[in-house]
C-alpha positions in Angstrom: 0.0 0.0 0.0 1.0 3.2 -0.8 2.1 5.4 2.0 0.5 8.8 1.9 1.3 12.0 4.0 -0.6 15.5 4.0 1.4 18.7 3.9 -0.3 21.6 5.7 1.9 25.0 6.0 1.5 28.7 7.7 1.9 29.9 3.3 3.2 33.7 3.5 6.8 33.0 4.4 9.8 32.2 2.3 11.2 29.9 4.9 8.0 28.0 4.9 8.4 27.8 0.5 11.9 26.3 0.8 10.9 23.9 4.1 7.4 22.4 1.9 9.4 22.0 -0.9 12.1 20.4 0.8 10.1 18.1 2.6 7.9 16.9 -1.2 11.1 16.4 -2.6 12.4 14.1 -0.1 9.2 12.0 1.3 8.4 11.7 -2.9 12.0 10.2 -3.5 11.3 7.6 -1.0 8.0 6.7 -2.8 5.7 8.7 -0.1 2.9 10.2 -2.1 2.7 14.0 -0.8 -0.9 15.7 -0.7 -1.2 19.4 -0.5 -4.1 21.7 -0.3 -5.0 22.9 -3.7 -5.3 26.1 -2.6 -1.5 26.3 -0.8 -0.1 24.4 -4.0 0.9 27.6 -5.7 2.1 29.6 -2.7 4.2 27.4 -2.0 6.1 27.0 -5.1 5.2 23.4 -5.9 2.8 23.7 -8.9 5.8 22.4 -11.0 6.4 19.5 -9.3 4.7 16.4 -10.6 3.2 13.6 -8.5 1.7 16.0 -5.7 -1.9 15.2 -4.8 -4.3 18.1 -4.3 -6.9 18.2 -1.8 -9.6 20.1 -0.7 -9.2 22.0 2.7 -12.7 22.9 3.2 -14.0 21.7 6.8 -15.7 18.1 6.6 -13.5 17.4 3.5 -11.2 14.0 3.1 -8.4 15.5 2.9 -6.3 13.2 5.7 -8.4 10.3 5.3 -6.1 7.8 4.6 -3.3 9.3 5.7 -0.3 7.8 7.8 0.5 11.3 9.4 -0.4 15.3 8.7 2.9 17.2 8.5 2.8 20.8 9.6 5.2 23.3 9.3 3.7 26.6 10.9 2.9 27.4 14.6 0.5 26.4 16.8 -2.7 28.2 14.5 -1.6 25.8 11.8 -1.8 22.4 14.0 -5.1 23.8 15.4 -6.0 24.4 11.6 -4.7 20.8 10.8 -6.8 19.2 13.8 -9.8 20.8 11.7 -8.8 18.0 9.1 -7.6 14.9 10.9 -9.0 14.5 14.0 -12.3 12.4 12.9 -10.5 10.5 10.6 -7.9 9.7 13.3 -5.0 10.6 11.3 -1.7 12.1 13.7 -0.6 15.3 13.4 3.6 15.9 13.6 4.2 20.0 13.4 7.8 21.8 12.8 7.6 25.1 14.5 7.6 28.2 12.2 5.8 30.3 13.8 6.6 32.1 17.8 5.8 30.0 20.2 4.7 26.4 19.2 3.9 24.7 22.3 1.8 21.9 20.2 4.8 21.5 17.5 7.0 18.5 17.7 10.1 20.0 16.1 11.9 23.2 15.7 13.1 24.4 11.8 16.6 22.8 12.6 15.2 19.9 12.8 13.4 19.3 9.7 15.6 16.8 7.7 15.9 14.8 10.9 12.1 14.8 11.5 11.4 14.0 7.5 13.8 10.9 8.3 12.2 10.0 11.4 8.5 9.8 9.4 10.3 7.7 6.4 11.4 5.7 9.0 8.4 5.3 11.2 10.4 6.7 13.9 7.7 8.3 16.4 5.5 7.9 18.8 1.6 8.9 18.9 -0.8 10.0 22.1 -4.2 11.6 22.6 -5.1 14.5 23.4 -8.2 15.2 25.3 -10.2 17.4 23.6 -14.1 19.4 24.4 -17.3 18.7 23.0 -19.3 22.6 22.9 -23.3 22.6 22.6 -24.9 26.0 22.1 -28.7 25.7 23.4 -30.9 28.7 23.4 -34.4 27.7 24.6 -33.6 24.5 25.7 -33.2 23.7 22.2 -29.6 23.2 21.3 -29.0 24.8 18.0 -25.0 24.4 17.7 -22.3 21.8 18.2 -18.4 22.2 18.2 -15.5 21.0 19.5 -12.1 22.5 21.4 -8.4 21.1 21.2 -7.4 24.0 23.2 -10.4 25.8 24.5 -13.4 27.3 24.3 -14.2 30.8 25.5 -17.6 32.9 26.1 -16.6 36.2 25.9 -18.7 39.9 25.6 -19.3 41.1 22.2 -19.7 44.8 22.8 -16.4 46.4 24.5 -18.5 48.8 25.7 -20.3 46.0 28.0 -19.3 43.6 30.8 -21.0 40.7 30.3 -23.1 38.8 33.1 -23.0 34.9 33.3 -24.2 32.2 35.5 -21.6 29.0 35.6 -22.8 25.8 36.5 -20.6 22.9 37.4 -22.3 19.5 37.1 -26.0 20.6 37.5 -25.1 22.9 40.2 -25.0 26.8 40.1 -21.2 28.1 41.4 -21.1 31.6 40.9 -22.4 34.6 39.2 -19.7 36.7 37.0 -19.7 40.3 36.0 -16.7 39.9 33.7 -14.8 40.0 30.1 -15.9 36.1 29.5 -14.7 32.5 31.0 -12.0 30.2 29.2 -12.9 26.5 29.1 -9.8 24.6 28.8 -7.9 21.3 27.9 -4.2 20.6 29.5 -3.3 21.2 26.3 -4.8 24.5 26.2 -3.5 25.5 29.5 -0.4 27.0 28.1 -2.5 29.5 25.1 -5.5 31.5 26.3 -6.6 30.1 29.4 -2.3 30.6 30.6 -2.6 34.2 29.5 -6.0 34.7 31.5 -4.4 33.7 34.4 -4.5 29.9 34.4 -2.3 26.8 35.9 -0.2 25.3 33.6 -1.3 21.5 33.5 1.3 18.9 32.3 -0.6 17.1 29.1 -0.6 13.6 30.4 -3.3 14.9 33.6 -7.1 14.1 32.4 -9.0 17.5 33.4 -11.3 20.3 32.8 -10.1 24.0 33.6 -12.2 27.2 34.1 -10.5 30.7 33.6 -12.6 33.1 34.5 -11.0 36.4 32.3 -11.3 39.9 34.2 -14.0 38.7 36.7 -15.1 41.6 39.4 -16.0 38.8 41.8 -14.3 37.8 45.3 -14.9 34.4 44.1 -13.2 34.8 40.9 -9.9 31.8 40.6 -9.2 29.6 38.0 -10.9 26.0 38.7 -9.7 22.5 37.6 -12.5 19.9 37.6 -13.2 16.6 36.9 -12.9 14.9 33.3 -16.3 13.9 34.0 -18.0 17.2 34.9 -20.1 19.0 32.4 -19.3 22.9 32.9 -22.0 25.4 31.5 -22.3 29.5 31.6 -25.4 30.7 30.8 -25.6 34.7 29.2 -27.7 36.6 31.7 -30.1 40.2 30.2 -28.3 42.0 32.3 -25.0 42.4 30.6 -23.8 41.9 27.0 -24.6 39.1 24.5 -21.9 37.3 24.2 -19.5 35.1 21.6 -18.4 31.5 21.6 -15.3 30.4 20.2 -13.9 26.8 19.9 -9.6 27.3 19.7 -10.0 30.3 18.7 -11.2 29.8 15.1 -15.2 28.5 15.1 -17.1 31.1 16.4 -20.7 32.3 16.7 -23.1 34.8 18.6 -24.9 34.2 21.7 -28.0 36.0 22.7 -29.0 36.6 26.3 -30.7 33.5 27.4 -28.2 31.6 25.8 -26.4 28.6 27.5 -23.1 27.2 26.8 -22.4 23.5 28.0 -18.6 22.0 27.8 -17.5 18.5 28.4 -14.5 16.3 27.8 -14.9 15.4 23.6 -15.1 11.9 22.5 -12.8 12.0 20.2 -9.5 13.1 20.7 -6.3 14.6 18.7 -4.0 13.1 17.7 0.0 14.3 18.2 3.0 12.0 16.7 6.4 12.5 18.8 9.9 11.6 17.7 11.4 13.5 20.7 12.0 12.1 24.5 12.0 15.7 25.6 9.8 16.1 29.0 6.8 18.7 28.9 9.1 20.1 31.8 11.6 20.7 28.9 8.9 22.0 26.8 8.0 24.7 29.2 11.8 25.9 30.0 12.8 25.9 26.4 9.2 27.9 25.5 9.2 30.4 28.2 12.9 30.9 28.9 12.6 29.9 32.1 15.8 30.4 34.2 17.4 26.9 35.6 20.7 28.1 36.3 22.1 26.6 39.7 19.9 23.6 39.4 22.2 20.1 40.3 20.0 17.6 39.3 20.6 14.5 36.8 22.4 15.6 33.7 21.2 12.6 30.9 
């Protein structure tokens, strides 16, 4: 059987051009068929290369299905983008950093022909990622579904507004929030918004749900880590701002007042391939320049 991988990239860059076409030219010499979205194919310079498979990138297309692995080379927007595409057909994601941060990527740009060796070889590891499952319900009708790698966030839609919520943890009301919005988050998406609205930072491999609340005027007002289990809801009171939903970031729509917003761990997950040992200890020194000098621990 043919082996197969997709090539997603952050286009715009001429370090991303020379990486994509890099990394056709070597997984095609190995007999790898390479399949790029039609709509990237000319931005990154490989509408003269022959053999390259276009796909569609719309959401709900086929574009991974079949696929041994999704190669990224972009930041963590571009993995998030590539979950879109893989992660109901159960296909691995494996990203290169090129973008700032790139807590989700695998690799860093010096690292590319190791990591295109490593895939040709089969040389990496795959885990799940938890993910959320997002109903909208206005009404007691629910009139929206989504899904969250990273998060999903309620926030106001007028500046000029706060914007008034009820949250519920498992069936039971916790607090009432005057406040910019509330951050539902994965471990994974510990370290992007829910970190910057004041979150813990939760190592990957711990199953849980966190709540950030974001600018709460509220005594009661701390970032919460529940259960896997729990189902967390916020409900838009009339006395504040309608509100917006957004699922990583990317999916978004409007809430009215009256609307409610329930969040619970996803049934599928996400899946990330590895071809590093490097701790998520690591991860977070190397991301956040963390100072470790004086430390005389284990050196291997």
């Amino acid at each position: 059987m043919t082996r197969s991988v997709l090539l997603l990239a952050h286009t715009g860059r001429p370090a991303t051009t020379t990486a994509a076409q890099l990394v056709v030219s070597r997984l095609q010499a190995a007999g790898v068929e390479v399949r790029v979205l039609a709509e990237e194919l000319a931005e990154l310079g490989l509408t003269d290369l022959t053999g390259v498979l276009q796909c569609s990138g719309e959401r709900g297309s086929s574009a991974a299905a079949g696929a041994e692995l999704v190669l990224i080379l972009g930041g963590d927007g571009t993995i998030l983008r590539a979950a879109e595409l893989a992660r109901d057909v159960g296909v691995p994601l494996l990203g290169v950093n090129l973008g700032r941060v790139g807590f989700l990527a695998e690799a860093e740009p010096e690292d590319l022909e190791t990591t295109i060796e490593q895939v040709l070889d089969r040389d990496y590891a795959v885990d799940e990622r938890m993910t959320l499952d997002v109903d909208v319900a206005i009404d007691g009708v629910v009139v929206d579904s989504g899904w969250a790698l990273n998060e999903c966030s309620v926030e106001k839609a007028a500046r000029e507004r706060m914007l008034e919520l009820v949250v519920e943890v498992d069936g039971r009301p916790l607090s009432r929030w005057g406040c910019d919005g509330v951050v539902a988050a994965t471990p994974t998406g510990s370290t992007a918004y829910a970190f910057s609205a004041g979150g813990p930072v939760v190592w990957p491999t711990v199953e849980a749900l966190m709540l950030v609340p974001i600018s709460a005027h509220a005594l009661f007002a701390r970032p919460l880590v529940a259960a896997p289990s729990s189902v967390l809801a916020m409900e838009v009171l009339p006395s504040g701002a309608e509100a917006v939903v957004a699922c990583d970031g990317r999916r978004t729509r409007g809430l009215p007042h009256g609307a409610r917003v329930e969040v619970r761990r996803g049934a599928t997950p996400v899946l990330l391939a590895h071809t590093q040992t490097r701790t998520f200890t690591d991860t977070l020194v190397e991301k956040f320049a963390l100072p470790v000098e004086g430390w005389r621990g284990r050196r291997d």
